[in-house]
C-alpha positions in Angstrom: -26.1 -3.8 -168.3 -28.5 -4.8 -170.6 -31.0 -6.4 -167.9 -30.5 -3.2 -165.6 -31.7 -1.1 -168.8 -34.5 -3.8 -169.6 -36.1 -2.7 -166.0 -35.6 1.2 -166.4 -37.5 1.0 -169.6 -40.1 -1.7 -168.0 -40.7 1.0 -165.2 -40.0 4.1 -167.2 -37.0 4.9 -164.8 -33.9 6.8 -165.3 -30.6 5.6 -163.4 -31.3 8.4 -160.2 -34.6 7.4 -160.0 -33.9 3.6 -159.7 -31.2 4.6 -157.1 -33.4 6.5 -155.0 -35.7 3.4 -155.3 -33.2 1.1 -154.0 -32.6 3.3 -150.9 -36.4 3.8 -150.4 -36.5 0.1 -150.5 -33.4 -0.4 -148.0 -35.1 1.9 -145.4 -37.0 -1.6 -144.3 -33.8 -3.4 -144.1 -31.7 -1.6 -141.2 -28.4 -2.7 -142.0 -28.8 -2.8 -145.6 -30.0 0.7 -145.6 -27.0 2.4 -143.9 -24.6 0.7 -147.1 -26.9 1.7 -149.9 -27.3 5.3 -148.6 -23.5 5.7 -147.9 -23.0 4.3 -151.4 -25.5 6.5 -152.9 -23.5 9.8 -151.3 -20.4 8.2 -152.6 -21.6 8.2 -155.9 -23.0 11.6 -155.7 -19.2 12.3 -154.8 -17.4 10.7 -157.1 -19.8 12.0 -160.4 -20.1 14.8 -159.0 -23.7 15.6 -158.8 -23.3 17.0 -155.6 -22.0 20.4 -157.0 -24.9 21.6 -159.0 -27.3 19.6 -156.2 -25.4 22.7 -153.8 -26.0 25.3 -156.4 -29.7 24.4 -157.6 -30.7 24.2 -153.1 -32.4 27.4 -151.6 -31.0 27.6 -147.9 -28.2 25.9 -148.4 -25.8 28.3 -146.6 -28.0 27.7 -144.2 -27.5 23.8 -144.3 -24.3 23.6 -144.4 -23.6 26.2 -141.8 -25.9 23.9 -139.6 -24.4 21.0 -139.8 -20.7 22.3 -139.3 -22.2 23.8 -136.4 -23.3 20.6 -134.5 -20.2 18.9 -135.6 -18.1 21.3 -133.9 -19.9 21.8 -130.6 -20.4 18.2 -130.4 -16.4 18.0 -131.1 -15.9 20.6 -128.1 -18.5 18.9 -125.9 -16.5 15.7 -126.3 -20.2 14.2 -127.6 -19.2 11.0 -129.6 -22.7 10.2 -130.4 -23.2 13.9 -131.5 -19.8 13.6 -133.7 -21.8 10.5 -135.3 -24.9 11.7 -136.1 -24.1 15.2 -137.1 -22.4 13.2 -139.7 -25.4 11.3 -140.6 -27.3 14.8 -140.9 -24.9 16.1 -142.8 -25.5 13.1 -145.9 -29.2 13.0 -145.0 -29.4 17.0 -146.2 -27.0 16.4 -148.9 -29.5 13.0 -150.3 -32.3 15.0 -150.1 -31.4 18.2 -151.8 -30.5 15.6 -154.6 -34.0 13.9 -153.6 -35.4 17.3 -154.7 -33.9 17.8 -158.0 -34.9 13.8 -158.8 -38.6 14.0 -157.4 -41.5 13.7 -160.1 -45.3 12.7 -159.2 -44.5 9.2 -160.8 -41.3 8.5 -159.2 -43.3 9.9 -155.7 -46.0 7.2 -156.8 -43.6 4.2 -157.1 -42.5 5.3 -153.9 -45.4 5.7 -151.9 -46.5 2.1 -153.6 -43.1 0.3 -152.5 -43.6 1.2 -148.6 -47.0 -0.4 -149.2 -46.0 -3.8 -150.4 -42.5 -4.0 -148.4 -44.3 -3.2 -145.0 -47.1 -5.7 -146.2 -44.5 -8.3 -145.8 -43.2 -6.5 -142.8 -46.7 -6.8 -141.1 -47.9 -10.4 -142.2 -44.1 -11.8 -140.7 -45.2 -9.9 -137.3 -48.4 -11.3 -137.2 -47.3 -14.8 -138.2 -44.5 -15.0 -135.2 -47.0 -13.5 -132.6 -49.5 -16.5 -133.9 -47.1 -19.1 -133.9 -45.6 -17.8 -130.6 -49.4 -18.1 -128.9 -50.0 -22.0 -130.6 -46.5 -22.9 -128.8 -46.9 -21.6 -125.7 -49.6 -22.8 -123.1 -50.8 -19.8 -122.0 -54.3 -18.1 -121.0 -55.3 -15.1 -123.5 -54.8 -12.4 -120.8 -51.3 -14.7 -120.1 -50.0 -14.3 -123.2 -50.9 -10.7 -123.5 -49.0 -9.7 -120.3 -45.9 -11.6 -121.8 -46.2 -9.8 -125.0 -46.2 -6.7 -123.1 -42.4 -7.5 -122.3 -41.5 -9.1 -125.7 -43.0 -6.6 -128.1 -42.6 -7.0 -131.4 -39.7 -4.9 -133.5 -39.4 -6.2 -137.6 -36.4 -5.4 -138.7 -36.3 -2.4 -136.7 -34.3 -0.7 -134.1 -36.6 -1.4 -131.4 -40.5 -1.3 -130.7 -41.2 2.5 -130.5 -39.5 3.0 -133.8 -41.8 0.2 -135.7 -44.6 1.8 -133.8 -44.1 5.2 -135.9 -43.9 2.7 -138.9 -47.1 1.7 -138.7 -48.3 5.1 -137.8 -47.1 6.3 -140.9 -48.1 3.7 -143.3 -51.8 3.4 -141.9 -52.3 7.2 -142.4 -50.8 6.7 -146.3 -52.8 4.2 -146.9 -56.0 5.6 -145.6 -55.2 8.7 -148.0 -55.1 6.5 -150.7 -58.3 5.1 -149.6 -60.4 8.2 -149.1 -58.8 9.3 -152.5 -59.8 6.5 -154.7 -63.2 5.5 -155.9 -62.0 2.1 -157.8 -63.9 -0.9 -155.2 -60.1 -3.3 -155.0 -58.2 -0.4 -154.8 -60.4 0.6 -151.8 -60.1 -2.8 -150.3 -56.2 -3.3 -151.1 -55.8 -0.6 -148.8 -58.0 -1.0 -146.2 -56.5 -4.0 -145.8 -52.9 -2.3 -145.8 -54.3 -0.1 -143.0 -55.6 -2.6 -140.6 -52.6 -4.6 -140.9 -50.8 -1.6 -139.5 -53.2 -1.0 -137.1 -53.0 -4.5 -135.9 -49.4 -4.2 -135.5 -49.4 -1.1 -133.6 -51.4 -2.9 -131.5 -49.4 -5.6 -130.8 -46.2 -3.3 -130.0 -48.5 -1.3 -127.2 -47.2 2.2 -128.0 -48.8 3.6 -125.2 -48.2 7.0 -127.1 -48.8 5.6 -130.6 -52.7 4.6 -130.9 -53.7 7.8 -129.3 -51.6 9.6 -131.8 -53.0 7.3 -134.6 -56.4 8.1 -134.0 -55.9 12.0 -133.3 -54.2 12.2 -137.0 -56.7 9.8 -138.8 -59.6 12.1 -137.5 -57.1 14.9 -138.5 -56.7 13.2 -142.4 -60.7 12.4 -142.5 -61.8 16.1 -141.5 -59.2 17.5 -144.2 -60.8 15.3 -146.5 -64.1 16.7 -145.8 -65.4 12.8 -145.4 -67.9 13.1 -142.6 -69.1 8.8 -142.3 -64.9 8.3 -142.1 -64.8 10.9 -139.6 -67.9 9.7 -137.9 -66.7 6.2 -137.7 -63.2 7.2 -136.6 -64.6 9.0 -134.0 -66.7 6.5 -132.2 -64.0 4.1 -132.7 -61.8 6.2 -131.1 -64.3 6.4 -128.0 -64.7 2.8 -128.1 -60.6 2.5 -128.2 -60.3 4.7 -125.0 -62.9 3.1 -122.9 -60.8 -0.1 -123.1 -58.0 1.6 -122.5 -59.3 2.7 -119.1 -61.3 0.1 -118.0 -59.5 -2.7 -119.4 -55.7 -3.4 -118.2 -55.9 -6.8 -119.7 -56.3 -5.6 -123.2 -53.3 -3.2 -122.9 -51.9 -4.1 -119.7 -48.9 -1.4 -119.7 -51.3 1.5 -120.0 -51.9 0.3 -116.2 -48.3 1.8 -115.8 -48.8 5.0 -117.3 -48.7 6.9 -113.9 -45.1 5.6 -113.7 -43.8 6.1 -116.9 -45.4 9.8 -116.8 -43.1 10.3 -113.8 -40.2 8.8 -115.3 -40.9 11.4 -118.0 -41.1 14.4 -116.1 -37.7 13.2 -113.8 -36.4 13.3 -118.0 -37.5 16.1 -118.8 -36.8 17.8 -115.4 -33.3 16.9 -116.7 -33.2 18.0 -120.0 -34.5 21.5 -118.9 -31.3 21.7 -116.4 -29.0 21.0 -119.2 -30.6 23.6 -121.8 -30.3 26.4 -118.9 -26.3 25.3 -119.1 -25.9 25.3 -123.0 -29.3 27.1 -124.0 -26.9 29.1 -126.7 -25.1 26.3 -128.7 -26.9 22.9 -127.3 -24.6 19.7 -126.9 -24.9 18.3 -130.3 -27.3 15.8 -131.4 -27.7 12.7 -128.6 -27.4 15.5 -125.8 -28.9 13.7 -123.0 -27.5 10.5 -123.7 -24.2 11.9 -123.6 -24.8 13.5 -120.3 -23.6 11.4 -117.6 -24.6 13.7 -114.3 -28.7 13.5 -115.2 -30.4 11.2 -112.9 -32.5 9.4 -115.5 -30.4 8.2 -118.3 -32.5 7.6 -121.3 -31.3 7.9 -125.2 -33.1 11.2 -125.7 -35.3 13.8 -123.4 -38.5 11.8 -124.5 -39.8 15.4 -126.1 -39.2 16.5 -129.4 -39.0 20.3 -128.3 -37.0 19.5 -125.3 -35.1 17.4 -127.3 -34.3 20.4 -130.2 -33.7 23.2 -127.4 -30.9 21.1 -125.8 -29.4 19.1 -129.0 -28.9 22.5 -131.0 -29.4 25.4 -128.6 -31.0 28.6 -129.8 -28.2 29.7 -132.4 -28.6 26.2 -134.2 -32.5 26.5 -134.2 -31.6 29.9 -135.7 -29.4 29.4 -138.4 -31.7 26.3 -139.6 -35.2 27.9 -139.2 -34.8 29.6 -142.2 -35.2 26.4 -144.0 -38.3 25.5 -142.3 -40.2 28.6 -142.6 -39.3 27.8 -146.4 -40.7 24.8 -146.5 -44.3 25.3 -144.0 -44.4 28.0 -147.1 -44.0 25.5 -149.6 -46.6 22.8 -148.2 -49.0 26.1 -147.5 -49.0 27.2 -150.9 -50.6 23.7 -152.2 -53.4 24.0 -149.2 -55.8 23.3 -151.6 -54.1 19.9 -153.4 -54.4 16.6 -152.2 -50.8 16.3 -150.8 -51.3 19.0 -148.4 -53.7 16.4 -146.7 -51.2 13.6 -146.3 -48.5 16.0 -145.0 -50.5 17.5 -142.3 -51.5 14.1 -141.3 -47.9 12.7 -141.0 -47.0 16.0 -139.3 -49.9 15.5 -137.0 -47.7 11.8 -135.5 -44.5 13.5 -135.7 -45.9 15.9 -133.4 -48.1 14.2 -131.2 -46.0 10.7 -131.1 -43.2 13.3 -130.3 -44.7 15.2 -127.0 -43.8 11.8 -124.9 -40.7 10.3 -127.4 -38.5 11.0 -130.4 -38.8 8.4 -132.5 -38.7 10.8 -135.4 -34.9 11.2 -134.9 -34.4 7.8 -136.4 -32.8 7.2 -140.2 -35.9 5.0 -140.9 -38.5 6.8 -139.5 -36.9 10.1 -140.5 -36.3 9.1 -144.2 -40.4 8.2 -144.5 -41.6 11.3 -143.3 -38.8 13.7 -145.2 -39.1 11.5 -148.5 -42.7 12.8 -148.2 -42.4 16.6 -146.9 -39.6 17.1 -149.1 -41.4 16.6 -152.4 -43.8 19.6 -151.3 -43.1 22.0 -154.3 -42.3 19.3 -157.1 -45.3 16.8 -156.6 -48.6 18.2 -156.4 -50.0 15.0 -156.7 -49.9 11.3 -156.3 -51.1 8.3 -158.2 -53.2 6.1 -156.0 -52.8 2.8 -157.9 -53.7 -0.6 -156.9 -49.9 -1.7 -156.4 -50.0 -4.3 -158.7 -51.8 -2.7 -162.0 -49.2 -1.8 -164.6 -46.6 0.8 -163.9 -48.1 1.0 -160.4 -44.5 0.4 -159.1 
């Protein structure tokens, strides 16, 4: 007890703030992640936080009502995934209205500072295998591209797409924290950060990730009014394209994109037919997967908005917009602080990344992007420390 007080004091924590720490920290570690955030809303049970968490919530009526309502049309459509991850939903809302009453700019900062180092580690390991994987295998360059197009690398991730938005999101916080800091090793630190990111997304050839990427760091330069950033970003980004046209050995599945458009459109072809049958109620969450007469099966309908419509039908959409609108108030009221920058940004790859997949829809992707949207309204602003000054973390 004594050691566990010795490091709240060392990191001027209190016991909720190292808890949500933990969790943060567990998002990297799949497995790990799903017992410390089950534990977590077991101990918001058992203490009972949970009550005045409900009380001190605007929109919770409208919460609550939302996720009893994809519980039971996922319970009448027979839609085990959808049983399942309404489920999940429901203890995602319930950890972040108590994520809302915890949040404070330096608990934000040690957040922000702990996905930098953990996806450090995250990114070198990826690197390292794909090197030592090249020095033990006799291949050509061009060779042993082509075979890592069909053994792309995941971490300790679900699969590639879902490390892809990883990356996304960690190179655009880390290029905020680099436009925003005038110290020369803070600079570098994360510019390092960044093209470690950038390096990895390159090696799990998203073919919808490094157009998104360079769309939302043009989008995250202009907001910051930094016109040699944006002009470098944006010849890069011409440079980036060319190859991608003219070059099918530097990213040889963008030479399949015709196909995989098609495959697409059969999807979403599909996911349109099913929304005309349930356009009212949806299926529950996992609604394509979990219908068996669509003559594509895929985990999702490969577009966010397709993927809403037929999930949650108009009624669900309905009885959760309210919370929405609320927050797109909240994070337009602080238009003119820096965190409105970094949110736009991230929204910018959940909406672009999410036109051709749903990656979003994801506990580890999800929990990055809400951990950040969410404290719209109680951070206005975010330490950008070097993450190993003092108190950085």
């Amino acid at each position: 007890m004594n050691y566990v007080n010795g490091i709240l004091e060392k990191y001027e924590l209190n016991v909720d703030e190292l808890l949500i720490l933990i969790v943060s920290f567990t998002v990297f570690l799949p497995f790990i992640f799903s017992f410390s955030f089950n534990a977590l809303f077991f101990y918001l049970l058992v203490t009972g936080k949970i009550i005045p968490v409900l009380k001190g919530t605007p929109y919770v009526k409208n919460i609550l009502a939302f996720t009893g309502l994809i519980f039971i049309v996922s319970v009448l459509k027979q839609n085990l995934y959808g049983i399942g991850v309404s489920i999940i939903i429901f203890e995602f809302s319930m950890f972040f209205m108590y994520y809302r009453t915890i949040i404070n700019r330096k608990l934000f900062s040690k957040i922000i500072n702990l996905y930098m180092l953990v996806s450090i580690f995250c990114f070198i390991l990826t690197i390292l295998s794909v090197l030592y994987k090249k020095l033990s295998m006799n291949l050509k360059m061009y060779e042993f591209i082509e075979y890592m197009s069909l053994h792309r690398p995941i971490s300790s991730f679900f699969n590639t797409n879902y490390y892809a938005t990883i990356c996304e999101f960690i190179i655009i916080i880390a290029m905020y924290y680099f436009l925003s800091n005038k110290d020369k090793n803070n600079r570098l630190y994360f510019l390092c950060v960044s093209t470690l990111a950038f390096i990895v997304l390159f090696l799990t050839e998203n073919r919808t990730a490094l157009p998104t990427i360079l769309i939302a760091t043009l989008v995250l330069s202009l907001t910051k009014n930094n016109k040699k950033v944006f002009a470098f970003l944006g010849v890069f980004t011409v440079v980036i394209v060319i190859l991608m046209i003219f070059s099918n050995r530097i990213f040889p599945r963008y030479e399949f994109i015709g196909n995989s458009l098609g495959t697409r459109k059969e999807i979403w072809e599909n996911a349109i037919k099913l929304f005309k049958q349930t356009y009212l109620f949806g299926s529950g969450p996992m609604a394509y997967q979990n219908t068996s007469w669509v003559t594509h099966p895929a985990n999702h309908a490969h577009n966010i908005v397709l993927d809403i419509l037929i999930n949650f039908g108009i009624v669900g959409i309905l009885v959760i917009a309210p919370l929405f609108i609320g927050i797109f108030k909240l994070v337009y009221s602080i238009r003119k602080r820096n965190l409105f920058r970094l949110v736009i940004a991230l929204t910018v790859v959940v909406i672009l990344h999410g036109m051709l997949d749903v990656t979003i829809l994801w506990h580890q992707t999800a929990y990055i992007y809400f951990s950040v949207l969410l404290a719209v309204g109680k951070v206005s602003s975010f330490e950008s420390k070097f993450i190993f000054q003092k108190g950085a973390l």
